[in-house]
Every structure is written in structure tokens, then in C-alpha cells.
C-alpha positions in Angstrom: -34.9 17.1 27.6 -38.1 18.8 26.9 -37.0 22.3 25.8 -39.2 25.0 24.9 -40.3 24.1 21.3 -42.3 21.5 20.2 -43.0 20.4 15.9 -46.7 19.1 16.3 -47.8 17.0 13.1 -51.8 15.4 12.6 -51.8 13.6 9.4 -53.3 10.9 7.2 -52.0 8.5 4.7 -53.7 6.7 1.6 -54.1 3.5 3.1 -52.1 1.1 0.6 -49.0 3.4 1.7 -49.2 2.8 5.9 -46.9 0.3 6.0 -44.2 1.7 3.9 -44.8 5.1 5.9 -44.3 3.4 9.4 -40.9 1.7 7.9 -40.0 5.3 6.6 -40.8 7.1 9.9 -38.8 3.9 11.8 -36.0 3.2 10.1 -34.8 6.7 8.7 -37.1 10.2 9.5 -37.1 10.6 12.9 -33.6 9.3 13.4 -32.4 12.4 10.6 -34.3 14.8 12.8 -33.4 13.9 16.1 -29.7 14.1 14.7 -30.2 17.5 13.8 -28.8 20.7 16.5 -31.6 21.8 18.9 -33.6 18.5 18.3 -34.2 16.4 21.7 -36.6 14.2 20.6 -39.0 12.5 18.3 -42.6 10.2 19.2 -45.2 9.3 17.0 -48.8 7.7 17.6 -51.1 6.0 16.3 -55.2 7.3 16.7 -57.0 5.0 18.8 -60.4 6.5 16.8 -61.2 7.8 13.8 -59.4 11.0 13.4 -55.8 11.9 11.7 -54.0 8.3 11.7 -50.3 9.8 13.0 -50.0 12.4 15.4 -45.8 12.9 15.7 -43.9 15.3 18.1 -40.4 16.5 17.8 -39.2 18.0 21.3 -36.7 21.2 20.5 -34.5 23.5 22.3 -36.7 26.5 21.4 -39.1 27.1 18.3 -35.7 29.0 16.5 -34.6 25.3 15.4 -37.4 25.1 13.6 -36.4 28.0 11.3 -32.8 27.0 11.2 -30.2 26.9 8.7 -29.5 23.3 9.3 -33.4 22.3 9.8 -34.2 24.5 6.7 -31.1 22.6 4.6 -32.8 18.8 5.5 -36.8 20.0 4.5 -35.3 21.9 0.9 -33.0 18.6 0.4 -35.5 15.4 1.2 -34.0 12.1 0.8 -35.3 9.3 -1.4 -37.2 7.4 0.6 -39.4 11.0 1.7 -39.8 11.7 -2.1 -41.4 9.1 -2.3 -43.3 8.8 0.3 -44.6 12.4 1.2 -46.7 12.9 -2.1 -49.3 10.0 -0.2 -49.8 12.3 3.0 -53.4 13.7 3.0 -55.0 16.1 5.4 -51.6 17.6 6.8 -51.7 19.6 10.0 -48.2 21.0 11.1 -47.6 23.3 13.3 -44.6 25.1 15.2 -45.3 25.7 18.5 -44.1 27.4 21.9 -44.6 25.5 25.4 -46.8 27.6 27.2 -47.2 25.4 30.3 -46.1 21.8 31.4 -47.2 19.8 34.4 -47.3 16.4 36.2 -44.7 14.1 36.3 -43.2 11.9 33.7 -44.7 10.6 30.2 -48.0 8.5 29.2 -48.4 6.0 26.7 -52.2 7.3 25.8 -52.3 10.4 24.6 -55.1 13.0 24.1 -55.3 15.9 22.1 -56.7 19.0 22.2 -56.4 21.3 18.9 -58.1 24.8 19.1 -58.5 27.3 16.2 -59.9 30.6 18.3 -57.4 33.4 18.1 -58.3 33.3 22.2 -56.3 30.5 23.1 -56.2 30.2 26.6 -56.2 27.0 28.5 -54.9 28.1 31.8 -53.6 26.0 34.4 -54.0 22.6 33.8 -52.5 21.3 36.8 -55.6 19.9 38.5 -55.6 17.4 35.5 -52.6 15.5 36.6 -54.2 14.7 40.1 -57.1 12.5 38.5 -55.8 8.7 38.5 -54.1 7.6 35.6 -53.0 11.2 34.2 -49.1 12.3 34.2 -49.3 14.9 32.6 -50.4 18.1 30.9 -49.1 20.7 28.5 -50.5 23.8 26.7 -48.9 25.1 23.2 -49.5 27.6 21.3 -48.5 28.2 17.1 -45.5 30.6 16.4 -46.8 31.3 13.2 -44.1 33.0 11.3 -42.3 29.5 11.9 -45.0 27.3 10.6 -45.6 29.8 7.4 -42.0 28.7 5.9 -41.7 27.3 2.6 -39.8 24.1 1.9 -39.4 21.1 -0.5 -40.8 19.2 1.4 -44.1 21.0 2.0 -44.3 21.0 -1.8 -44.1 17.3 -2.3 -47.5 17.1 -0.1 -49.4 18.8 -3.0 -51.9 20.9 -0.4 -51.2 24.0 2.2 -50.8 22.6 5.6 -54.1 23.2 8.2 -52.8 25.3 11.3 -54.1 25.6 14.7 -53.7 28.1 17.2 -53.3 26.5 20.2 -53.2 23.4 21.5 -53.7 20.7 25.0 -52.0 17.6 25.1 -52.7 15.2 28.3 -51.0 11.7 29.2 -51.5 9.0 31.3 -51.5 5.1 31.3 -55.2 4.4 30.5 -57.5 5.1 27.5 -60.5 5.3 29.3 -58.7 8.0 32.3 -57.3 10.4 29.7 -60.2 10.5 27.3 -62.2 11.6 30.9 -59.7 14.1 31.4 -60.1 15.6 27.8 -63.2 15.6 28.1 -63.5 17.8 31.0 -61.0 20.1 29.9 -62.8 19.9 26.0 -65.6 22.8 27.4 -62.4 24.8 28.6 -61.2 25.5 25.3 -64.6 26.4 23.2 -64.9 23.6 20.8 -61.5 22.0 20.1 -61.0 19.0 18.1 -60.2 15.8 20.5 -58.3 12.9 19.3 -56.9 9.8 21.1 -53.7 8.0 20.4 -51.4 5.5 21.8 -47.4 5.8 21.3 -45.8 3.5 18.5 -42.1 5.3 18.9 -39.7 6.9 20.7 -36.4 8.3 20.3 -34.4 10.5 22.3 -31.2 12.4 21.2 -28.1 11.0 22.8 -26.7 13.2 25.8 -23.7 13.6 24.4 -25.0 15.3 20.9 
């Protein structure tokens, strides 16, 4: 239940508002977006260093749900709890994006990624990745831009334009140490991306049956 879209989000928070922001994301965001048509999954992370604090994924059917009627009718309508928390987001980064590439076998609990601005983006085939120990897998996406430009509510609330990226590597295993190797090889690859680490704090799927 991968699909072929993917809602990539780096963000911070002021600090005294973390813990109401993990409740938030917990107990009501990603459970409205994963109930929403085309969505197939939600994960967040937490950084492991001392980059963007959250890094959260939303797995879609394609990157058209993303500029849906019914996705569009959640971000211009924000519930309560979201009005009052989005205003303490700082340094947004959030991006629609199409899979260009997946490979390996399964998902990793340490996650590294790989955020590029060069118009060039071109990571290749990162297959050989997923044969060092540790490392399940690697994908390459890139922006759709005319997604990520769309206006909404909820983008207002956050007081700043959102950063973009062009493309992007993310790589997965089941050690810190293994998958921050494994970035860095693939690091020179890309020109000079920005590399963060982070460790998964959620998961939730959609239901098979939705």
C-alpha cells in the first residue's frame, strides 16, 4: 500500500508546544488524513540530530489526491485543535512529491533523509544500498510542484511560505549507525543535499477495506 504519491513534511515547533503537537498529531491529524480517499498511510519521526524536529509521510494513491476536492475541503476547513496548534510550526518544509524509484524489502525504523534543491535531480538507481547490512530499503522522489504551490487555510495559519525541495532520497534500515553510512555514501551522489536522521514515533495504515 505504497502507491505512487508521497506528502513529505520537515518541520520544527516552539518548544513549549511539542507535547501538545505530538498529542495533536496522535490522537486526531493523521487519523483525519488517513481517512481521507487516496490516502494509504501516515508515519512520523522524530530527528535523531539537530535538524527539523518532525519529519511526517503520508503514502497516497498518486500525487492527484493531494490536489483533491476532498483533500482540498479538510486543509481550507482545519479543525480546532489544528488552529490552534499550527500557528507554533516554524521552518515548514512540505512538499508533494512523485515516487520515482523504490527498492529493498520491507520498512526501517531509522530513517535517513536526503533533501536536494538542484533543478538536476537525479539519484539513479539506488539499489546497491539495500545490499549493505542493516538497510531495507531505498526510495527516490521528486516535487510535483504545481501540487505543492496550492493555497489553503491551513498554510495560512503557519504565518511563512513553505521551503520546497526538488528532489529527494530516503533510506531505511534497523540501525542508526548502518543507515547514516549509507547516506553518507549516497550524500556525494546528489551534489550537496541536506541529511537528516530520524527514528519512527507513528504509524498508521488505512484499513483495507476503506
Amino acid at each position: 500500500m505504497t502507491g505512487t504519491g508521497v506528502l513529505a513534511i520537515w518541520h520544527d515547533v516552539e518548544a513549549e508546544f511539542a507535547a501538545q503537537i505530538d498529542d495533536w498529531y496522535n490522537r486526531q491529524h493523521h487519523a483525519e488524513r488517513v481517512a481521507l480517499p487516496g490516502f494509504l498511510r501516515a508515519r512520523r519521526y522524530r530527528n535523531l540530530g539537530d535538524g527539523p524536529r518532525y519529519f511526517c509521510r503520508y503514502d497516497v494513491a498518486s500525487a492527484a489526491v493531494l490536489a483533491s476536492a476532498a483533500y482540498l475541503q479538510v486543509l481550507n476547513n482545519p479543525t480546532d485543535w489544528t488552529l490552534r496548534v499550527m500557528p507554533h510550526y516554524r521552518d515548514m518544509n512540505r512538499i508533494v512529491c512523485r515516487r520515482l524509484g523504490d527498492w529493498g524489502l520491507g520498512d526501517g525504523g531509522i530513517v535517513a533523509t536526503l533533501r536536494q534543491a538542484d533543478t538536476a535531480f537525479a539519484p539513479g538507481d539506488l539499489g546497491a544500498l539495500v545490499d549493505r547490512p542493516r538497510v531495507v530499503r531505498a526510495q527516490a522522489w521528486q516535487t510535483d510542484a504545481e501540487a505543492t504551490s496550492i493555497k489553503s487555510e491551513e498554510k495560512r495559519l503557519r504565518g511563512g511560505p513553505d521551503a520546497t525541495w526538488t528532489g529527494f532520497a530516503i533510506v531505511e534500515g534497523s540501525e542508526r549507525d548502518d543507515v547514516a553510512e549509507a547516506a553518507a555514501i549516497l550524500a556525494p551522489r546528489l551534489g550537496s543535499p541536506r541529511v537528516d536522521l530520524y527514528a519512527l514515533v507513528f504509524d498508521l495504515a488505512r484499513e483495507p477495506d476503506r
